[in-house]
FIZATI-650222 format. One record per residue (C-alpha): chain; x negated, y, z negated. Coordinates in Angstrom, 2 decimals. Each point is the difference from the previous one (the first is absolute). Layout:
BEGIN
{A {X Y Z}}
...
! end
This chain:
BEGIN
{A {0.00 0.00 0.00}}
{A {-1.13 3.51 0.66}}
{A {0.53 3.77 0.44}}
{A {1.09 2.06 2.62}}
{A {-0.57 -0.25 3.70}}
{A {0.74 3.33 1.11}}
{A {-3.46 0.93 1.42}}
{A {-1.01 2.31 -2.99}}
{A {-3.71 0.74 0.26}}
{A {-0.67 -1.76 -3.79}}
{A {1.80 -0.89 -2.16}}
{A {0.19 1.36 -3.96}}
{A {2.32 -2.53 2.02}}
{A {20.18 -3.09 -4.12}}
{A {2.40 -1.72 -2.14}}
{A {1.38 1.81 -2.86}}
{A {-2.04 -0.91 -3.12}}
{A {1.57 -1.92 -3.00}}
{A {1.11 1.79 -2.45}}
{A {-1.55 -1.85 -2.77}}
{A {-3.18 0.78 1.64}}
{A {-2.38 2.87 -2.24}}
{A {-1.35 3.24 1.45}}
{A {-3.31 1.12 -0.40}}
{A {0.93 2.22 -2.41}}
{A {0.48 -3.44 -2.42}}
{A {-2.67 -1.88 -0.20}}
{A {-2.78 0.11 -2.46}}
{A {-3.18 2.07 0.11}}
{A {-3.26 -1.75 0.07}}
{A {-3.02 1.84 -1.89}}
{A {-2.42 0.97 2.83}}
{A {2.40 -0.20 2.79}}
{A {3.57 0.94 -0.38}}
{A {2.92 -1.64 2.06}}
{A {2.89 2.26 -0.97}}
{A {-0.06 2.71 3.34}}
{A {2.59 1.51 1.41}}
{A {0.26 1.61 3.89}}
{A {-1.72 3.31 -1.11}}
{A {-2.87 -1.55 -1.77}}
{A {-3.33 -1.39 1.95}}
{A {-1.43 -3.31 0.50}}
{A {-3.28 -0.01 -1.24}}
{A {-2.87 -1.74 0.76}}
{A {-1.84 -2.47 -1.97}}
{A {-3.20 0.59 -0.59}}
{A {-2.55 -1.96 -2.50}}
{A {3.33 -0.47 -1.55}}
{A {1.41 3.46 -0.17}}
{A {2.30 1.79 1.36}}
{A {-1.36 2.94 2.69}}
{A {2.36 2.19 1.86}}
{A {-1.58 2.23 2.82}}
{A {0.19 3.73 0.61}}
{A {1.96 -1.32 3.25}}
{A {3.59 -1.93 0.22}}
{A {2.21 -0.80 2.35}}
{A {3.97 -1.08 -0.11}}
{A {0.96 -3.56 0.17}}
{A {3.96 -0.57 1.41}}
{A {2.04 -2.76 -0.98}}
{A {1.14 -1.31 3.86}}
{A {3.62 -1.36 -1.72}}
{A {0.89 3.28 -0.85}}
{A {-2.25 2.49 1.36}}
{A {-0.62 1.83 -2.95}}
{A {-3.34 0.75 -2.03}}
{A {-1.37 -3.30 -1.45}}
{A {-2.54 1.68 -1.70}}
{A {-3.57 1.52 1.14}}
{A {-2.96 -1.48 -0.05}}
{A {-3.95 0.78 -0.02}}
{A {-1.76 0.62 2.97}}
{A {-3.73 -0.97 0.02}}
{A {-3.06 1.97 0.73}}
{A {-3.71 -0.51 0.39}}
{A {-0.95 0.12 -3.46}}
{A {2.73 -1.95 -1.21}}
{A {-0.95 -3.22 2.95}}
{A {-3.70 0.87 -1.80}}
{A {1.27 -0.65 -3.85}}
{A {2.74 -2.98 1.10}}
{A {-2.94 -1.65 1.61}}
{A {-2.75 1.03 -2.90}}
{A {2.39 -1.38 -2.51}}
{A {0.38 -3.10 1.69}}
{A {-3.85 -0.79 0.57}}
{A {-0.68 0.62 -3.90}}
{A {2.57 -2.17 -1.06}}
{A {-1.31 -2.82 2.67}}
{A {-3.03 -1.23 -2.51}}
{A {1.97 -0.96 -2.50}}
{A {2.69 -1.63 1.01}}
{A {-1.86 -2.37 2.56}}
{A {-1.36 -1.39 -3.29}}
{A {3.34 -0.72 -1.38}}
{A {0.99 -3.22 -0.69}}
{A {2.73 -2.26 2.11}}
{A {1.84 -0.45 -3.05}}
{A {0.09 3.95 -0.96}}
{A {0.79 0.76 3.57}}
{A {2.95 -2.96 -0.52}}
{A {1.72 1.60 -2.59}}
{A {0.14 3.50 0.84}}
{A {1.79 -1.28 2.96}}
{A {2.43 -1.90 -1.70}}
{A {0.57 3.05 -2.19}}
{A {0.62 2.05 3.12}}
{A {2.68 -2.16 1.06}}
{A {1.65 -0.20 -3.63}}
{A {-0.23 4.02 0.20}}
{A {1.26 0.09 3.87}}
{A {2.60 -2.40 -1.21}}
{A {0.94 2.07 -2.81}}
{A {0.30 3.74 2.01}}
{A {1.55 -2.02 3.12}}
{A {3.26 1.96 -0.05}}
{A {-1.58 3.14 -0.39}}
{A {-2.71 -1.08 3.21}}
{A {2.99 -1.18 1.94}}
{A {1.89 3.29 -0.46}}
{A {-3.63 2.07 1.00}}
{A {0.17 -1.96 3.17}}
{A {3.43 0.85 0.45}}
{A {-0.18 3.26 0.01}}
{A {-3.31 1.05 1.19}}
{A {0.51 -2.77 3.19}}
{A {3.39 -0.73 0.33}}
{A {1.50 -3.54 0.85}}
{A {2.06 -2.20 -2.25}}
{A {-0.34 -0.60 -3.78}}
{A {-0.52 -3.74 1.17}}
{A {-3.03 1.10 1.94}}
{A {-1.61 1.51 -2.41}}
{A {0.86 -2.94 -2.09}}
{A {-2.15 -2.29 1.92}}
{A {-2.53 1.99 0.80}}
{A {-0.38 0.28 -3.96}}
{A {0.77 -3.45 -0.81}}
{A {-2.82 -1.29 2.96}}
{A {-2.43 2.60 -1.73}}
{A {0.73 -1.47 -3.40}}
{A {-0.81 -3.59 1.62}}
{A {-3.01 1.13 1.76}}
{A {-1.74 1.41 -3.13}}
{A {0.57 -3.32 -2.03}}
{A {-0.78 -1.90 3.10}}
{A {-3.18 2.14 0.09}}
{A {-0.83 -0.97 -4.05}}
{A {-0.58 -3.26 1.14}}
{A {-2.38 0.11 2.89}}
{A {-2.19 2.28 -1.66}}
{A {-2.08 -3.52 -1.23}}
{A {-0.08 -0.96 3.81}}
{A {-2.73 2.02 0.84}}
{A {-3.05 -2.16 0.24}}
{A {-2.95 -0.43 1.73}}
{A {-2.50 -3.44 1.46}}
{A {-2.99 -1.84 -0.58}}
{A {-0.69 -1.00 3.89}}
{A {-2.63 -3.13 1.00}}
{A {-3.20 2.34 1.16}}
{A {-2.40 -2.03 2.42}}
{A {-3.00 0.71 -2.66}}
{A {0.41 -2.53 -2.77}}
{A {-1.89 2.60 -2.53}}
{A {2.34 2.45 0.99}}
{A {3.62 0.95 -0.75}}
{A {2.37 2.23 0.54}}
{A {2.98 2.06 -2.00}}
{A {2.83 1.10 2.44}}
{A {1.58 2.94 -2.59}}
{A {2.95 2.59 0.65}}
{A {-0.52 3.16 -0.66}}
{A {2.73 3.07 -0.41}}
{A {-0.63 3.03 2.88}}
{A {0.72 2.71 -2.24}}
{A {1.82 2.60 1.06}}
{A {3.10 -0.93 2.40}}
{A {2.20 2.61 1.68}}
{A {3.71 -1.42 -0.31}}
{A {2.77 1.53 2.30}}
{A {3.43 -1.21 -0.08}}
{A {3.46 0.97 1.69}}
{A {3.15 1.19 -1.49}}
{A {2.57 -2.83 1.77}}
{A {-0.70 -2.38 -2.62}}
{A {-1.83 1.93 -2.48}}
{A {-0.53 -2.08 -2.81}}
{A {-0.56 -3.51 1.78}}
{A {-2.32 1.89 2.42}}
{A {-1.29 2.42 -2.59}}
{A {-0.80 -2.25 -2.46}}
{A {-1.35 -2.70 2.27}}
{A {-2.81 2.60 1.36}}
{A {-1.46 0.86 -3.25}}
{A {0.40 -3.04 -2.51}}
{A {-1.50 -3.14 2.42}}
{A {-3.67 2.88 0.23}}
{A {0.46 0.47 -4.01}}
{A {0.26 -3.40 -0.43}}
{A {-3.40 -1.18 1.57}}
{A {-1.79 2.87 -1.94}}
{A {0.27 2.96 2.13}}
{A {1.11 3.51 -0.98}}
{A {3.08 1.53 2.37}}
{A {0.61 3.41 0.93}}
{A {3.57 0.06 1.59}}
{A {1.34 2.49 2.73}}
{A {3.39 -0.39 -1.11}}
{A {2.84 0.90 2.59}}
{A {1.36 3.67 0.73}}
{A {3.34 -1.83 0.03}}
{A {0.04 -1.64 -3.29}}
{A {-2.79 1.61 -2.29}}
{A {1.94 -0.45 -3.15}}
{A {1.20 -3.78 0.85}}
{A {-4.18 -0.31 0.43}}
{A {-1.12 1.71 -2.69}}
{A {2.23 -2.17 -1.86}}
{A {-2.12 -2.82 0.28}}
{A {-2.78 2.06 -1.42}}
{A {2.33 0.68 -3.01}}
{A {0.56 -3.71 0.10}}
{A {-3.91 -0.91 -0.59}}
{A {-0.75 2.33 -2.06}}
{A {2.88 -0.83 -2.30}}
{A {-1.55 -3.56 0.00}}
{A {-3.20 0.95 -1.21}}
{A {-2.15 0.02 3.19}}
{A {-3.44 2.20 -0.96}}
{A {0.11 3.59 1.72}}
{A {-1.35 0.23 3.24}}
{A {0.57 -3.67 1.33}}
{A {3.16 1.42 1.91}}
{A {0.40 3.97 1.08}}
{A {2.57 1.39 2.59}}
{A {-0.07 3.00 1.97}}
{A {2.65 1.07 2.57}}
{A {0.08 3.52 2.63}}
{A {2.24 1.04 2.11}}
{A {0.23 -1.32 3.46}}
{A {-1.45 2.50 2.19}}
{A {-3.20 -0.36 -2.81}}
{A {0.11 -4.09 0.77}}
{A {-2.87 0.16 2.68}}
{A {-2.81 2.06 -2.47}}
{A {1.04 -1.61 -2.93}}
{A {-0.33 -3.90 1.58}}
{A {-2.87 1.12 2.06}}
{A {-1.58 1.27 -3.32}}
{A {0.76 -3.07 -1.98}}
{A {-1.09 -2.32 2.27}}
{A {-3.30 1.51 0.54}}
{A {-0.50 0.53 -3.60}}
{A {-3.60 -2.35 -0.38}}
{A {1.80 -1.49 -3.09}}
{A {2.79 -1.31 1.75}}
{A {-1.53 -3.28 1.15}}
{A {3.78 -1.73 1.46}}
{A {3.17 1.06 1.40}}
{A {3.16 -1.55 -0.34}}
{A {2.55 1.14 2.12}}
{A {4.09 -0.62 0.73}}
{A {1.57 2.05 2.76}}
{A {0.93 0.50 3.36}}
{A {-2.32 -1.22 3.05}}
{A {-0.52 3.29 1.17}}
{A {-1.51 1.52 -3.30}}
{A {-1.73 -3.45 -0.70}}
{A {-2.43 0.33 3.27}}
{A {-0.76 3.67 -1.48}}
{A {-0.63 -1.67 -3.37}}
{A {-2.20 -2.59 2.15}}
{A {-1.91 2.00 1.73}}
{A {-0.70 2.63 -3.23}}
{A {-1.11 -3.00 -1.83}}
{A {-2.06 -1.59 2.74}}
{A {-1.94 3.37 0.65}}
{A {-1.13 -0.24 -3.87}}
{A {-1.18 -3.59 0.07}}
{A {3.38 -1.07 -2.26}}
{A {2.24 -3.30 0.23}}
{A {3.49 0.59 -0.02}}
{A {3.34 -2.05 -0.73}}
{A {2.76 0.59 1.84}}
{A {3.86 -0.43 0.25}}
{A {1.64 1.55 2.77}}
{A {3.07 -0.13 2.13}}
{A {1.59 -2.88 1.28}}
{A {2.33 -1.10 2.71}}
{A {1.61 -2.92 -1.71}}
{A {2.13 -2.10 2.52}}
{A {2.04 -3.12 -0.82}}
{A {0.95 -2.39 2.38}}
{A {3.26 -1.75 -0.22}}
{A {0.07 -3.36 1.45}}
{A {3.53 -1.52 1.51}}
{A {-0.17 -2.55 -2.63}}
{A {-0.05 2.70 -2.85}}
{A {2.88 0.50 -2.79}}
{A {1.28 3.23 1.61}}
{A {1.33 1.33 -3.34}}
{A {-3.15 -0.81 -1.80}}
{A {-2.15 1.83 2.70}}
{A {2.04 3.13 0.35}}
{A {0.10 0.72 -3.41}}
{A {-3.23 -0.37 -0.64}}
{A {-0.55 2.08 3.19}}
{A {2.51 2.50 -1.36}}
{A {-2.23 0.02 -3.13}}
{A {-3.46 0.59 1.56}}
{A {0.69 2.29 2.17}}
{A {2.41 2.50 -1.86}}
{A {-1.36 -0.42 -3.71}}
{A {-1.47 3.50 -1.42}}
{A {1.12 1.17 3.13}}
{A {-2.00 -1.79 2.21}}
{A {-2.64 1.66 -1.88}}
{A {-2.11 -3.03 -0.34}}
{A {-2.91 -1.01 2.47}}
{A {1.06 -3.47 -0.80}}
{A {3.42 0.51 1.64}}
{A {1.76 -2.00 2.76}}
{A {0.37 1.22 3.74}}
{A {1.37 -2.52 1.79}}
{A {2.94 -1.89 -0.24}}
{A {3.61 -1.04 1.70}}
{A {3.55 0.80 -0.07}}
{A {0.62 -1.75 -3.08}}
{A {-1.43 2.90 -1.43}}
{A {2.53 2.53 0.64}}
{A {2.46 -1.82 -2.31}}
{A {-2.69 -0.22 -3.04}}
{A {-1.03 3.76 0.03}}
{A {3.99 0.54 -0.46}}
{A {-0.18 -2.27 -2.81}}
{A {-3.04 1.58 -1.52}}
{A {0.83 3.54 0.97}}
{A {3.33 0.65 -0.11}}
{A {1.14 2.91 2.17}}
{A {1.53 2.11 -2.49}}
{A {-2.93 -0.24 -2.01}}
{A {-2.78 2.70 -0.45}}
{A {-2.35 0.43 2.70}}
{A {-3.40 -1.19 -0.35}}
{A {-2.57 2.16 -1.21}}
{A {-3.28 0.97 1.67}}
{A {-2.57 1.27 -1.84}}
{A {-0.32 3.33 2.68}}
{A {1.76 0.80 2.96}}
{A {-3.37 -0.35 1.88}}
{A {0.47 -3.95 -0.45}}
{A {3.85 0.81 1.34}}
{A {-1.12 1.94 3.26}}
{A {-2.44 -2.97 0.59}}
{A {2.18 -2.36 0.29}}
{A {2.50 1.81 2.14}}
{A {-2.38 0.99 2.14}}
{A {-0.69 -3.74 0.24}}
{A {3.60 -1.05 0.66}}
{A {0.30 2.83 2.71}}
{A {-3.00 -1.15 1.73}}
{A {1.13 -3.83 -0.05}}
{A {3.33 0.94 1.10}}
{A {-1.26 2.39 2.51}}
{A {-1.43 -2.90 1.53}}
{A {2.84 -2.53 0.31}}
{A {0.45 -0.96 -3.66}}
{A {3.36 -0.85 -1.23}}
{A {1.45 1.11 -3.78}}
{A {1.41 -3.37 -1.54}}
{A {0.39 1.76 -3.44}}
{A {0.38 3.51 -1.44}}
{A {-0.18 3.40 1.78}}
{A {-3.31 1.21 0.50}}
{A {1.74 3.63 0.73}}
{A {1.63 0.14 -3.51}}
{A {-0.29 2.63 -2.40}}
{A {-0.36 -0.58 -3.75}}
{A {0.45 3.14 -1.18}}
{A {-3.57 0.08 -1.06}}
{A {-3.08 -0.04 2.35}}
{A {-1.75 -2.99 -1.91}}
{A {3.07 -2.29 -0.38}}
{A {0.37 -2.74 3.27}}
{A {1.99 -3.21 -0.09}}
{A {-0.91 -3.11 1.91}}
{A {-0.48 -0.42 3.61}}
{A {-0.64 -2.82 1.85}}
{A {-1.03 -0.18 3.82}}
{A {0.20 -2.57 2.46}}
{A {-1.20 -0.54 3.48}}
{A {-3.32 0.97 -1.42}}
{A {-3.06 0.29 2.87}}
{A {-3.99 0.30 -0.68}}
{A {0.44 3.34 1.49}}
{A {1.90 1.47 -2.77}}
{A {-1.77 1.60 -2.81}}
{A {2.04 -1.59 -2.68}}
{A {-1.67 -3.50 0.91}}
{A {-3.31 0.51 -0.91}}
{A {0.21 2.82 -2.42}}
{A {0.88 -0.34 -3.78}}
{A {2.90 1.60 -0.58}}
{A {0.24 0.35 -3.48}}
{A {3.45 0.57 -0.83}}
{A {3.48 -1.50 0.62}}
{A {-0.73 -1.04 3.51}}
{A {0.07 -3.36 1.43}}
{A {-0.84 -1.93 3.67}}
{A {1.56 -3.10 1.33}}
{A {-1.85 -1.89 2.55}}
{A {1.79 -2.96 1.95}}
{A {-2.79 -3.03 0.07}}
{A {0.44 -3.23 1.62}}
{A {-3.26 -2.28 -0.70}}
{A {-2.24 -0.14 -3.19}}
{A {-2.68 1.17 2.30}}
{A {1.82 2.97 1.11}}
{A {0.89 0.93 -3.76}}
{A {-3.44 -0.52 -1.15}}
{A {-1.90 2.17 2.62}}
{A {3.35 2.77 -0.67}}
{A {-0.93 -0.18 -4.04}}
{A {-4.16 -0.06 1.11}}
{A {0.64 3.48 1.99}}
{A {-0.31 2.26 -1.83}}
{A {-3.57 1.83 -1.75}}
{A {1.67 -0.89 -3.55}}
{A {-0.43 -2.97 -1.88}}
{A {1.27 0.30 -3.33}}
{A {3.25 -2.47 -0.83}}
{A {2.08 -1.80 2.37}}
{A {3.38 -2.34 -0.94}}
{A {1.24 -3.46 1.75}}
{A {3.46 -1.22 -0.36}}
{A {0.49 -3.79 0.94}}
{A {1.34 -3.26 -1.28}}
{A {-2.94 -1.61 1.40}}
{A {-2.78 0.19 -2.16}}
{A {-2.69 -1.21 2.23}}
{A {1.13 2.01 2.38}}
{A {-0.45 3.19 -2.58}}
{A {-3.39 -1.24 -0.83}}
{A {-0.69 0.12 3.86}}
{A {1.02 3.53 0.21}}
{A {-1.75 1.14 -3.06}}
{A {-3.30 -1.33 1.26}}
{A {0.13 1.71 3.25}}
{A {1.46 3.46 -1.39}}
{A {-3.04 2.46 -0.93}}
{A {1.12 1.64 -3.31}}
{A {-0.84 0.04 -3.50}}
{A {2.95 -2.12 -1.62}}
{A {2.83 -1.80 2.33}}
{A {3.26 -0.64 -1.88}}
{A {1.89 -3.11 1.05}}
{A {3.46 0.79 -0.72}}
{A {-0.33 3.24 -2.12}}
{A {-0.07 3.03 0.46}}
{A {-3.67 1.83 0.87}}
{A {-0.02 2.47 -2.80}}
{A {-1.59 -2.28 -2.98}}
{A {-3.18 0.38 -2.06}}
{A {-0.88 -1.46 -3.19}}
{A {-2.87 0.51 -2.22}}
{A {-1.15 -3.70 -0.51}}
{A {-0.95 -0.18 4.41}}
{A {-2.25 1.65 2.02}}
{A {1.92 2.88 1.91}}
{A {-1.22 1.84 3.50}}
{A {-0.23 0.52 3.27}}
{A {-2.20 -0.95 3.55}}
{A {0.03 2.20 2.87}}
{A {0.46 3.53 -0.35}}
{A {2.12 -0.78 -3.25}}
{A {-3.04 -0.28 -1.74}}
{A {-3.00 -1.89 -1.79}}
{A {-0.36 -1.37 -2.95}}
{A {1.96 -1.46 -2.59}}
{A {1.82 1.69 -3.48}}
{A {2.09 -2.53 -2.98}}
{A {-1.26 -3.12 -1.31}}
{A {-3.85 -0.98 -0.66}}
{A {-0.97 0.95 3.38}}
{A {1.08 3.46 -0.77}}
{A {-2.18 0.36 -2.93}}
{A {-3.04 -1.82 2.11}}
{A {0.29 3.34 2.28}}
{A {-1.42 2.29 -1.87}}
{A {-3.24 -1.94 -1.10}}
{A {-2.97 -0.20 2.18}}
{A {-2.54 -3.34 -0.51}}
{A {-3.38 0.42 -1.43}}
{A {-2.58 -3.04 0.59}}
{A {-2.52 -0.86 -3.12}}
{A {-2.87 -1.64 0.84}}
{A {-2.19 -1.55 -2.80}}
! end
């Protein structure tokens, strides 16, 4: 999952909500960073554990209701130099902590996550808009992920290899990088938040996080979270800026000589600008970026199953997800009814940038011979960054809409007739992220899923899933490397060979 794909240089990167559910204005303070803002107060930053507002702000919108959300601080030079300072002083110390120490501040994260989860829920809510249930599971996966975490941190281990000189052996140890720049999109902002900055933490590193000009508070919260937990100062500081600052600030923190990794989740577009930044200082770089996500419904398949599930992927969060589906039958008109009922609210976007997009992706397609199956792609919502679902047919590789990501409540059928045909369709495309199967025929899933280039291929579910316990990410221009699980710790260590 991932951020925006609107083309932004760089990135900093609408259901009514229960009533049960607490404001900000409810929840307990915590001693060095407090939790209890409302829309005129400022997100701070986190620095060696402290909170640091800047001489600059900026105004953060809520996209459900359009209103001030609250403001947020907007980084400079000297506050990229003290995030990054901070986090290179605390980096001695806490590669010498023990597994078990590391363990059970963990754990006590997710006990204190667990604890302030209505409160984190509602943040999300209203800084990012979406459903109480979404922000539900993005802080019940968080809570999962950090105990999940707790007990790989013993997994980290190094070799004794044969050498070929019998008086001679060798150590194979992991070491800890240091300093790792952590930058993380709003769309899922604690999964995706959290997942950047704990799996570094975990293996010994210190983390300075860009957090998201869309969601600073719902990021800073999981600064508040770790610090609440007892992590030392300094193992985890956040900046944000302003989005027309994005291109200094990242330039400046990935240059910084004590930034020594990058881990990045975004679109494609900013993630070849984070490439190419990093590669010009000599830096390795993790990254999750867009994705395409087809699913291919065989004639065999349980039609109800499949649409639903298709329904699912491709509309959940607004089709907000990299992860979502794209492609898909006419069974699919009848489950988006079912799932979004048309006298229900509109779906909300989080800008009407992401709205123009993908209108100006349906006009395009339809310019071109495509044919509306579902929804009006002309409609107005009586707000410029609400859309409901469209879905095209008679889709051709000249359209736009085939190849590009739309990121929103837009979805493609394609008509296949052999498994060849519908794996070279799901293979054209420059993404590679997830990809879905439906059939009755497990063999014949297992065929496709070993022909289709993508991270994870879901027989008979929908595409959007990630768990913390398996390794998550993408191929192709979706991506390298992998975040979750043991193989998301092993990331951020490097191997160091001991002769004696």
């Amino acid at each position: 999952m991932r951020g925006r794909e609107d083309g932004t240089p760089l990135p900093s990167d609408p259901s009514p909500v229960s009533s049960t559910a607490p404001t900000l204005t409810q929840v307990q303070q915590h001693p060095r960073i407090m939790a209890n803002m409302n829309a005129n107060d400022v997100t701070p930053f986190c620095i060696n554990g402290k909170e640091h507002i800047p001489d600059k702000t900026f105004d953060v919108f809520s996209p459900t209701t359009g209103e001030l959300a609250g403001r947020a601080g907007s980084a400079a030079h000297q506050d990229v130099e003290q995030a990054v300072n901070a986090a290179a002083a605390a980096f001695p110390k806490w590669k010498k902590t023990g597994p078990t120490q590391r363990r059970d501040l963990f754990l006590k994260a997710g006990d204190v996550m667990e604890k302030r989860r209505e409160e984190l829920i509602q943040c999300s809510v209203d800084e990012i808009g979406g459903t109480f249930d979404w922000g539900a599971f993005n802080v019940d996966t968080a809570i999962n992920m950090l105990r999940d975490v707790a007990g790989r941190v013993t997994s980290i281990e190094g070799s004794i290899p044969m050498t070929q000189d019998p008086e001679r052996s060798c150590m194979v140890v992991r070491e800890a990088y240091g300093v790792v720049l952590s930058i993380a999109p709003w769309n899922a902002a604690y999964i995706l938040g959290l997942r950047s900055v704990v799996y570094p933490i975990a293996a010994g590193n210190t983390v300075v996080f860009k957090t998201s000009e869309f969601s600073p508070r719902t990021h800073w919260m999981i600064a508040s979270i770790l610090q609440e937990a007892g992590f030392p100062d300094g193992v985890l500081n956040t900046i944000c800026c302003e989005p027309s600052s994005a291109p200094k600030i990242t330039s400046a923190l990935i240059s910084n000589p004590h930034v020594r990794k990058i881990n990045f989740t975004g679109s494609t577009n900013v993630g070849r600008i984070i490439g190419r930044l990093a590669g010009e200082n000599l830096k390795p770089v993790v990254l999750e970026l867009g994705g395409k996500a087809p699913a291919i419904v065989w004639e065999d398949a349980n039609l109800e199953t499949a649409a639903l599930q298709c329904a699912l992927g491709s509309f959940l969060n607004s089709g907000q997800i990299c992860m979502s589906t794209k492609q898909f039958q006419e069974k699919l008109k009848a489950s988006i009814d079912q799932v979004f009922s048309a006298d229900g609210p509109s779906p909300v976007l989080i800008n009407d940038a992401a709205v123009k997009k993908n209108k100006a992706l349906l006009n395009d397609a339809t310019s071109k011979g495509a044919i509306v199956l579902f929804g009006d792609p002309s409609a107005d919502e009586g707000r410029s960054n609400l859309m409901r679902p469209v879905v095209l047919g008679n889709i051709t590789p000249a359209m736009d809409i085939y190849k590009t990501e739309s990121f929103g409540p837009t979805v493609s059928i394609i008509e296949i007739d052999t498994e060849e045909q519908a794996v070279d369709i799901a293979n054209d495309t420059e993404y590679g992220l997830t990809s879905a199967v439906f059939t009755e025929d497990l063999r014949r899933g297992l065929r496709f899923a070993r022909q289709i280039e993508s991270g994870a291929v879901h027989i008979n579910s929908m595409t959007v899933h990630d768990e913390p316990f398996i390794p998550h990410g993408g191929t192709k221009m979706s991506g390298h490397g992998r975040f979750n699980s043991t193989a998301g710790i092993l990331e951020w260590t490097w191997t160091k060979n001991i002769f004696f």
